[in-house]
N, C-alpha and C positions, 0 to 999 in steps of 0.2 A: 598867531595872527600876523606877525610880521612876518615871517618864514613865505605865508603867502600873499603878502601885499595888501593887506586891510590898515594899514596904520602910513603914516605921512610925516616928517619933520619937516617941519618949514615949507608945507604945501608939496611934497614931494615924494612918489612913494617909496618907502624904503623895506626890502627884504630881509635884512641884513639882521639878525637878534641883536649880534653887540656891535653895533650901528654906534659909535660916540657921539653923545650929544652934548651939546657947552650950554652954558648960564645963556638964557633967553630965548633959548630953543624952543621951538610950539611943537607939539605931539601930537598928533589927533588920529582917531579911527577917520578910516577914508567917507565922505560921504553917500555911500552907498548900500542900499537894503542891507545886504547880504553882507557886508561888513557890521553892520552895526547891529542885526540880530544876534550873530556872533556875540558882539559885547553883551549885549543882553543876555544871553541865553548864559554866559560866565559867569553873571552879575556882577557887572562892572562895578554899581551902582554904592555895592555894601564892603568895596576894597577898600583897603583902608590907604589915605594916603600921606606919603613920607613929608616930610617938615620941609624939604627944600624942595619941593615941590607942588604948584599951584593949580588947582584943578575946576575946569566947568566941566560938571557933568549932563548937565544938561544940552550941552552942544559936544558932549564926547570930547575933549580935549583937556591938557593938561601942559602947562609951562615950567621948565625950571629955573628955580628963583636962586637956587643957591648950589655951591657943590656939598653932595653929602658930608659929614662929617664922619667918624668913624662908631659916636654913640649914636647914631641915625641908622647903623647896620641893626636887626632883629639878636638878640641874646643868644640865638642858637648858632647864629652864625660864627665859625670858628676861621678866620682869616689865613692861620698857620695850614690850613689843611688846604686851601686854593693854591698856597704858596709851594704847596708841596708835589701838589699834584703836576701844575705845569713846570717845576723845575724837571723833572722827569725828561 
C-alpha cells in the first residue's frame, strides 16, 4: 500500500515502506475509494495493534504515541538475523 501511495504521514503521501516516522506522527490510508477498499479487502480491521501505537479505525488512521521497545517486537522475530543480513 505505501509502495503505491495509498497511505499519508502527516497529510502527506508517502511511497516510501521504510519511510521513518517520530512519536506524534499521524498515518492514515489516503482518503480515497480505492485506497481504503485496499484496507478492507486486507482486513485492516482484525490487525492487531502494537502498544506504542494509537489507532482510529474507523477513520483509517493511526498515531504514534511511543518508540517501540524491544519486548513490543513479535517473539519470532530474531534481531541478530536483520543485523546480519545488512552487515553484508
Amino acid at each position: 500500500m505505501v509502495s503505491h501511495g495509498h497511505v499519508t504521514v502527516n497529510g502527506k503521501v508517502v511511497n516510501i515502506p521504510s519511510f521513518l516516522v517520530k512519536v506524534g506522527d499521524e498515518i492514515q490510508v489516503r482518503d480515497r475509494d480505492s485506497s481504503r477498499r485496499i484496507a478492507r479487502d486486507n482486513h485492516y480491521e482484525g490487525a492487531a495493534v502494537p502498544a506504542y501505537m494509537e489507532s482510529d479505525v474507523q477513520n483509517f488512521r493511526g498515531k504514534v504515541i511511543a518508540l517501540p521497545e524491544r519486548e513490543d517486537f513479535p517473539k519470532f522475530f530474531q534481531e541478530t538475523q536483520v543485523v546480519e543480513f545488512y552487515a553484508r
